[in-house]
C-alpha positions as CSV (number, residue, x, y, z in Angstrom):
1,X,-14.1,13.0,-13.0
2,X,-16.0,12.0,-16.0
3,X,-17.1,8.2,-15.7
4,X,-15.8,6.8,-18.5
5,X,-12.6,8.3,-17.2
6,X,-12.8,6.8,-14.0
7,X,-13.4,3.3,-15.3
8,X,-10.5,3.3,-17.5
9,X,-8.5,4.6,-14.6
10,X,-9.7,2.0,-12.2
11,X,-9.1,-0.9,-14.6
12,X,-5.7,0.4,-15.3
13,X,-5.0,0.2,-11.3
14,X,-6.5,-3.7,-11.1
15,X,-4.3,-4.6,-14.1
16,X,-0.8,-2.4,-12.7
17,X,-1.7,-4.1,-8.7
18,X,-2.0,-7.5,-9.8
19,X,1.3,-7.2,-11.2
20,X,2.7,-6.4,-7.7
21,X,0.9,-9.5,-6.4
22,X,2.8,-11.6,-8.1
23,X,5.3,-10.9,-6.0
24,X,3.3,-13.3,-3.4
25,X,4.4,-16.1,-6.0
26,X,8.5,-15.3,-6.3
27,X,9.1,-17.9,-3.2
28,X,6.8,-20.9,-5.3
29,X,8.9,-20.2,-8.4
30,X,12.5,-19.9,-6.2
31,X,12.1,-23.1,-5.0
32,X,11.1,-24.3,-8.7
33,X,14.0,-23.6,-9.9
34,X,16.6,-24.8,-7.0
35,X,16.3,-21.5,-4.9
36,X,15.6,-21.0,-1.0
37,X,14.1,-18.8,1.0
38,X,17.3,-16.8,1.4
39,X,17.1,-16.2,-2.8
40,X,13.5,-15.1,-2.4
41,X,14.5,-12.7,0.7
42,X,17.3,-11.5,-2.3
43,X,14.8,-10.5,-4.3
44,X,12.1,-8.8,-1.9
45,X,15.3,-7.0,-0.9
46,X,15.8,-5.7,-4.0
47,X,12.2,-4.9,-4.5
48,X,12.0,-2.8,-1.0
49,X,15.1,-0.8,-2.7
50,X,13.3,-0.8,-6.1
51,X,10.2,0.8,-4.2
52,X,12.1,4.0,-2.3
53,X,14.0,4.7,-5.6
54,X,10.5,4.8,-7.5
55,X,9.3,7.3,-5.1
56,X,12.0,9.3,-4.8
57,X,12.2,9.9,-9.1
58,X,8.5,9.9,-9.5
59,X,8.2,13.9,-8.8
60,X,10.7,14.7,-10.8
61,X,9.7,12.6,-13.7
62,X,6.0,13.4,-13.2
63,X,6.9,17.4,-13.3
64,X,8.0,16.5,-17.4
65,X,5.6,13.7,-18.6
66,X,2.5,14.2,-16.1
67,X,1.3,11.6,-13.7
68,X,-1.4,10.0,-15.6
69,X,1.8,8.7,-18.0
70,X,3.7,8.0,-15.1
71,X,1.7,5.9,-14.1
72,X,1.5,3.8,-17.0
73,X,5.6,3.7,-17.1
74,X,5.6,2.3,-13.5
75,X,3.1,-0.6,-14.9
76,X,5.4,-1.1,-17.5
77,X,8.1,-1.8,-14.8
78,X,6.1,-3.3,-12.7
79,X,5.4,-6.6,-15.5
80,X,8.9,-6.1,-17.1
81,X,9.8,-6.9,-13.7
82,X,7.4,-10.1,-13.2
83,X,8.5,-11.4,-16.6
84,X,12.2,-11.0,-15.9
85,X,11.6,-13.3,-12.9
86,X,9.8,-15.7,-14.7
87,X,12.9,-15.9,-17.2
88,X,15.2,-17.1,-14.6
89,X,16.3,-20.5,-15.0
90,X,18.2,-20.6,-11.9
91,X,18.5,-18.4,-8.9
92,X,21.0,-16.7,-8.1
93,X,22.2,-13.0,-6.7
94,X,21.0,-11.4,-10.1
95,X,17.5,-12.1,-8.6
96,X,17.6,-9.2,-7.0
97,X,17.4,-7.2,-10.3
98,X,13.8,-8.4,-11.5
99,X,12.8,-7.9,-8.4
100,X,14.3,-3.8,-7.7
101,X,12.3,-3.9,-11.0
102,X,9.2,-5.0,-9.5
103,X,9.7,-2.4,-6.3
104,X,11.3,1.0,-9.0
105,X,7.5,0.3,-10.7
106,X,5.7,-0.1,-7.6
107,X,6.6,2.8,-5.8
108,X,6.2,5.4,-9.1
109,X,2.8,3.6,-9.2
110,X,1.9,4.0,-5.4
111,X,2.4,7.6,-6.2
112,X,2.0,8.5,-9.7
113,X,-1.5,6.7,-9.7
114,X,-3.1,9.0,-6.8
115,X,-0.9,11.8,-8.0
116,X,-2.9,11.7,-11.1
117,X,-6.3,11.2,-9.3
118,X,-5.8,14.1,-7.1
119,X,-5.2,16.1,-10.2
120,X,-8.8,15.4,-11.5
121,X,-10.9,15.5,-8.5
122,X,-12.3,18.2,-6.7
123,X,-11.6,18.4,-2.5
124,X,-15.4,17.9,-2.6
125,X,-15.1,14.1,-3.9
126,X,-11.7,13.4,-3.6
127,X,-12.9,11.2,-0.4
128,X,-14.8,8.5,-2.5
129,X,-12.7,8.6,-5.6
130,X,-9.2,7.6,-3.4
131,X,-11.0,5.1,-0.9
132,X,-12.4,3.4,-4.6
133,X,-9.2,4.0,-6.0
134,X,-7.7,2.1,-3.1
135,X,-10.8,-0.8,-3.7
136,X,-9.3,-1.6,-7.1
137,X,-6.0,-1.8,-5.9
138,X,-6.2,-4.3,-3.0
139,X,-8.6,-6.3,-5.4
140,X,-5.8,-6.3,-7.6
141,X,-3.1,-7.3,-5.2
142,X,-5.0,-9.8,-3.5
143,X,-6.8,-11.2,-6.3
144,X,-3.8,-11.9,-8.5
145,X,-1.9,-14.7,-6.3
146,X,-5.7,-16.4,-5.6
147,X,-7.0,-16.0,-9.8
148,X,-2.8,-17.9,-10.4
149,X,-3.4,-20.5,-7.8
150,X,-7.0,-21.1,-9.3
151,X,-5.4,-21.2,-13.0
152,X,-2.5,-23.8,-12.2
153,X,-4.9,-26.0,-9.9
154,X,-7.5,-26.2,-12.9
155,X,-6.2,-25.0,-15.8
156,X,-2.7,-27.1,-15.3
157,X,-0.8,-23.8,-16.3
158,X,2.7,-23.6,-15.5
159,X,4.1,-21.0,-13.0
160,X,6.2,-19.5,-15.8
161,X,3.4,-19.5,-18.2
162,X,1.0,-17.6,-15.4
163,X,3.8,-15.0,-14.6
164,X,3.9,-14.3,-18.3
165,X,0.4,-13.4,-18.2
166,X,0.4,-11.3,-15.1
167,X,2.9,-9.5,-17.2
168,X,0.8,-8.9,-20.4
169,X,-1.8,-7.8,-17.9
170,X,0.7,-4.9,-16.7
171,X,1.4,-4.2,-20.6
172,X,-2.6,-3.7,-21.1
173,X,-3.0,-2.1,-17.7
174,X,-0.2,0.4,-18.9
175,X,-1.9,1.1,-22.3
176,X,-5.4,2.1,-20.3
177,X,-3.3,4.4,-17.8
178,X,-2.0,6.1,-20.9
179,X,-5.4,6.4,-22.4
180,X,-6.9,7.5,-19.6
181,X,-3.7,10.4,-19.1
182,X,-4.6,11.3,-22.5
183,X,-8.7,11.7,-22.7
184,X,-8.2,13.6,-19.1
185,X,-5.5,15.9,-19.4
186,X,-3.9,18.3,-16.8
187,X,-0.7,20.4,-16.8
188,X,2.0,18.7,-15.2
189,X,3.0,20.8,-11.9
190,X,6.2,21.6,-11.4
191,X,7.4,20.9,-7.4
192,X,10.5,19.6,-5.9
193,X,9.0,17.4,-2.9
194,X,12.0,17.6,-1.0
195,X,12.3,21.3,-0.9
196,X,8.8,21.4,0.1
197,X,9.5,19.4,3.4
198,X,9.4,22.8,5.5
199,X,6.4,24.3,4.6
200,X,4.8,21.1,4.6
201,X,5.6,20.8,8.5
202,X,4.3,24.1,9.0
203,X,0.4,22.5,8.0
204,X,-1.3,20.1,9.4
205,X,-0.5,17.7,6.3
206,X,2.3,16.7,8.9
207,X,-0.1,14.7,11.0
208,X,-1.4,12.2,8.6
209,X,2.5,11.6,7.0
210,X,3.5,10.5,10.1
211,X,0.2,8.8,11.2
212,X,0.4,6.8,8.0
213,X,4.1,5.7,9.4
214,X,3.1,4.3,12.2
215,X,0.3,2.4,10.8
216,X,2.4,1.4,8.1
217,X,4.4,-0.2,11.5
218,X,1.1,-2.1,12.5
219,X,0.5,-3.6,9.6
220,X,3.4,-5.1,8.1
221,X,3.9,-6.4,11.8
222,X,1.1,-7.9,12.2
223,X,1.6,-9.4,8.3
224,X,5.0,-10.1,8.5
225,X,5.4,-11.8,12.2
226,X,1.8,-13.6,12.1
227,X,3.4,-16.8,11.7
228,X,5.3,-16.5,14.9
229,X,2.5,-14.9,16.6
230,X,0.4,-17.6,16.3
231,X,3.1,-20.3,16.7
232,X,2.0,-22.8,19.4
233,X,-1.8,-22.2,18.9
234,X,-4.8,-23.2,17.3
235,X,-4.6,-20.2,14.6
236,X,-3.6,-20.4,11.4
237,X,-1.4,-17.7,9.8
238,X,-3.6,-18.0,6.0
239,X,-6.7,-17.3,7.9
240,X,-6.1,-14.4,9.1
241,X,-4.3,-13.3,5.6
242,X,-7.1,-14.1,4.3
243,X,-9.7,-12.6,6.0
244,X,-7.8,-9.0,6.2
245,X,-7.8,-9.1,2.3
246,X,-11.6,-10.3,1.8
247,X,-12.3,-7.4,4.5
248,X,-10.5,-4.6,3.0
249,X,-12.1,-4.8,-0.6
250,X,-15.6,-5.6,1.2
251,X,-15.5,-2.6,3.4
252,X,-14.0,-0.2,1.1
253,X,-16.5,-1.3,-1.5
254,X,-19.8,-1.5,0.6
255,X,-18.5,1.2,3.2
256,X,-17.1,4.1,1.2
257,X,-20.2,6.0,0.9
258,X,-21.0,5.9,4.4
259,X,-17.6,6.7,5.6
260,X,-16.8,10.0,3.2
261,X,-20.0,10.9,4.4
262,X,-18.7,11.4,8.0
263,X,-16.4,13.8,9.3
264,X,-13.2,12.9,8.1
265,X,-11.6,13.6,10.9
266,X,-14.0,12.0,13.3
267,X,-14.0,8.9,10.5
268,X,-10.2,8.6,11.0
269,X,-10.5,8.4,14.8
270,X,-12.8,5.8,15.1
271,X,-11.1,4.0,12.3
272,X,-7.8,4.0,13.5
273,X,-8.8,2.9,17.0
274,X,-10.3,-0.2,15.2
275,X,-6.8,-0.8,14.0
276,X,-5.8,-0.4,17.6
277,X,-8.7,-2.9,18.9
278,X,-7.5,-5.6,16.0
279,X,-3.5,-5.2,17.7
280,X,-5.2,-5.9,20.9
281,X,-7.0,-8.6,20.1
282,X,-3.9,-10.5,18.7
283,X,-2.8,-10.7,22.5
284,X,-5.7,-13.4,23.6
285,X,-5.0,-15.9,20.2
286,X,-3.2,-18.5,22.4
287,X,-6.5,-18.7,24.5
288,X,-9.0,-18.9,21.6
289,X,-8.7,-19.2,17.6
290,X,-11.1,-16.5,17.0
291,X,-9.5,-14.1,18.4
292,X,-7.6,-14.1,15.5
293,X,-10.3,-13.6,13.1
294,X,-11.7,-10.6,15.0
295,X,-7.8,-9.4,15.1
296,X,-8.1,-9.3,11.0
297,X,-11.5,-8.2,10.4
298,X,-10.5,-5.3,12.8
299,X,-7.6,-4.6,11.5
300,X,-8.8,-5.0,7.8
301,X,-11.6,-2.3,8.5
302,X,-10.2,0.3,9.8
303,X,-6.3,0.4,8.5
304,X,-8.0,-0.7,5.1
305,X,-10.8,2.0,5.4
306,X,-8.1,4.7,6.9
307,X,-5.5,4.8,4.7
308,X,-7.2,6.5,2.2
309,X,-9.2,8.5,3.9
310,X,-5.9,10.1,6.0
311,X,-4.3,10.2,2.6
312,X,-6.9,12.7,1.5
313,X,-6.2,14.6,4.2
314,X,-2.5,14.7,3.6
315,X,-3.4,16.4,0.4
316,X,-6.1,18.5,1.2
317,X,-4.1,19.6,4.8
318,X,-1.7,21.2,2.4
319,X,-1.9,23.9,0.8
320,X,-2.2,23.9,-3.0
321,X,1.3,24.4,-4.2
322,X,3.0,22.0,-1.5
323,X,0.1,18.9,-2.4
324,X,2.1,16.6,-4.9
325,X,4.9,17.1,-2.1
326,X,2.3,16.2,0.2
327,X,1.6,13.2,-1.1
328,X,5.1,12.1,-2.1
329,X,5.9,12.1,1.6
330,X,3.0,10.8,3.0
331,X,3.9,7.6,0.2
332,X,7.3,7.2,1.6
333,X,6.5,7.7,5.0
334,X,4.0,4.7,4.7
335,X,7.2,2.5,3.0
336,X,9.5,3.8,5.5
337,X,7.0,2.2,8.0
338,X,5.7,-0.9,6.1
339,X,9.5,-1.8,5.3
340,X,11.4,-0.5,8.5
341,X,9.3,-2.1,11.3
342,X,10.0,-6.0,10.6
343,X,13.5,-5.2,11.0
344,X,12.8,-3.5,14.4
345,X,10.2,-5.8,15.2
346,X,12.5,-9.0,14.6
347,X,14.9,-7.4,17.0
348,X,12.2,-7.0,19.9
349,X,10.4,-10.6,18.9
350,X,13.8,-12.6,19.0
351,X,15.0,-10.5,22.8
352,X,11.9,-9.9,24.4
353,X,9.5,-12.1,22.8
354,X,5.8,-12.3,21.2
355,X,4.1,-9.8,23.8
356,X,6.7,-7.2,23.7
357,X,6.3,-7.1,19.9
358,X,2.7,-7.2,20.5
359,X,3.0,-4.2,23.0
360,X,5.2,-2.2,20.3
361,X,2.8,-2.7,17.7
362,X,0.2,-1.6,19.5
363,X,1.7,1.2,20.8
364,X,2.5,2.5,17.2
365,X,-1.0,2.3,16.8
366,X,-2.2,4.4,19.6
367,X,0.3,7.0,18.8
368,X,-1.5,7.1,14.9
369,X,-4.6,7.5,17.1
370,X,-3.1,10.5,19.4
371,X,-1.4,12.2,16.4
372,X,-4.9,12.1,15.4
373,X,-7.1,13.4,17.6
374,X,-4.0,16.4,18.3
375,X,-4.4,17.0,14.2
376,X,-8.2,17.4,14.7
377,X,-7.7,19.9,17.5
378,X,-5.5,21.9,15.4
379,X,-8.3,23.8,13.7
380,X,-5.6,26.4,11.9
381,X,-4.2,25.8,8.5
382,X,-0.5,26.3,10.2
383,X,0.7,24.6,13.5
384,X,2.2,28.1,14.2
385,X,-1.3,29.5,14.0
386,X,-2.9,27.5,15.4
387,X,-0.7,26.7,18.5
């Protein structure tokens, strides 16, 4: 991976992820225009269904025009998809279609983009180049909804007029994906990612797929019920958004070296039982505040720090024909997990209450962890071999 490459990949990947957090600002602008919060829940639906149909054409789209270009399609989307939301005048059901624009471009980005990288980097330094990769993308996510509330509060720019720019930003960050597919080029591998399912869970590429899962579990419960977890205390639902995002892009942008320099396997254990400490911690909030802090900070290192570091291994665990399948499923596993849980989780929080939640989410972490430590005891390239 030349530099100059790099930095016009990276850029690309701040430009395409700020256009997905915008989608932090679809409840401001539904209620603008006469909407509630069921109109807003219409359009995040559509945007979850956008995201598994993105993931499941990507492959087969990537085999023909390469990922690189892929890529820069799904940033397209991604801002056609922002803009078409900022057109509407009033809400209504049709919501739902800027918004399954919003997911179809996010989910051909989530994989197209590292589809791409993986192409261009060696197993040497794929390590430092995803968990950067991953830096520029959480910057871009977070960033975008605080750089909008900065540019109405003191620029006295409209909603409208900043979702318009968010989706100029995905136009430019779509032209530098395409640059950078066309200064770096690869041949476009052919590989049908379902087909591939078997001989992927004959590797050890299993073991992070379905790690990713469950940690996709722990965090969108922890982000989507924190509200009601903290309900009737001292804590504050922003802070602890807050915090997790600041933490992720610190740690993956001081930390990165330090980390790929460990054993990845012995990295990814001690990371993911941070993510298991943070879970824990969110069970002593009603007695003290900062539990909640040390809950996002925990969980902001080591599922931030993790989850590219066990995606590496999902592509290096396979073996070379199987890897774009590889990844494919490790990036719907992680949506299957991110958007199945809250409906699971809303079950268990409205029958059994905030600690049985608490208890499930924790669990899901500890079985990331076991899955984990049984992955690094399977030394063999096979799970037939090496059982």
């Amino acid at each position: 991976m030349r530099p100059i490459h790099a930095a016009i990949l990276l850029i690309g990947v701040l430009l395409a992820s700020g256009g997905y957090g915008a989608t932090f600002l679809f409840s401001m602008h539904v209620r603008a225009i006469g909407g509630t919060d069921f109109d807003t829940g219409v359009a995040l639906a559509g945007a979850a269904l956008g995201t598994f149909a993105g993931v499941s054409l990507t492959g087969w789209v990537a085999q023909h025009v390469g990922a690189a270009r892929m890529a820069a399609l799904a940033a397209l989307c991604v801002g056609a998809g922002v803009v078409g939301f900022a057109l509407m005048a009033h809400a209504s059901d049709i919501d739902a279609l800027p918004g399954f624009l919003v997911g179809l471009g996010w989910g051909a980005f989530c994989l197209a983009a590292p589809m791409a990288l993986a192409e261009r980097t060696s197993d040497a330094d794929r390590s430092l180049w995803f968990v950067r990769f991953a830096t520029f993308q959480m910057a871009g996510v977070g960033g975008c909804p605080a750089l909008a509330a900065f540019a109405m509060r003191f620029w006295r720019m409209p909603l409208e007029g900043v979702l318009y720019a968010i989706g100029a930003l995905c136009l430019i960050g779509a032209l530098t994906l395409e640059i950078f597919g066309r200064l770096a080029r690869v041949q476009p591998a052919q590989e049908r990612w379902l087909r591939s399912i078997g001989a992927i869970a004959r590797t050890r590429a299993v073991y992070p797929i379905v790690i990713i899962a469950l940690g996709g579990c722990v965090f969108s419960g922890l982000m989507t019920f924190q509200m009601s977890l903290v309900q009737g205390t001292q804590a504050k639902a922003s802070t602890f958004f807050s915090l997790y995002t600041i933490t992720v892009i610190a740690t993956r942008w001081l930390l990165a070296r330090l980390v790929v320099r460990m054993r990845a396997a012995t990295a990814t254990k001690v990371l993911l039982a941070m993510m298991v400490l943070g879970s824990a911690a969110m069970f002593a909030v009603p007695y003290h505040a900062g539990f909640q802090a040390l809950a996002a900070v925990l969980l902001g290192t080591g599922y931030g720090l993790a989850y590219p570091i066990v995606q590496v291994q999902a592509i290096d665990d396979a073996a070379a024909a199987h890897r774009r399948a590889a990844l494919t499923w490790f990036v719907a596993a992680y949506f299957i997990g991110a958007f199945g849980f809250p409906s699971l989780g809303g079950w268990v929080l409205v029958h059994s209450g905030k600690g049985a939640l608490l208890a499930l989410i924790a669990g899901c972490g500890l079985a990331a962890l076991a899955l984990a430590i049984l992955r690094d005891r399977r030394r063999g390239g096979s799970l037939s071999a090496s059982a």
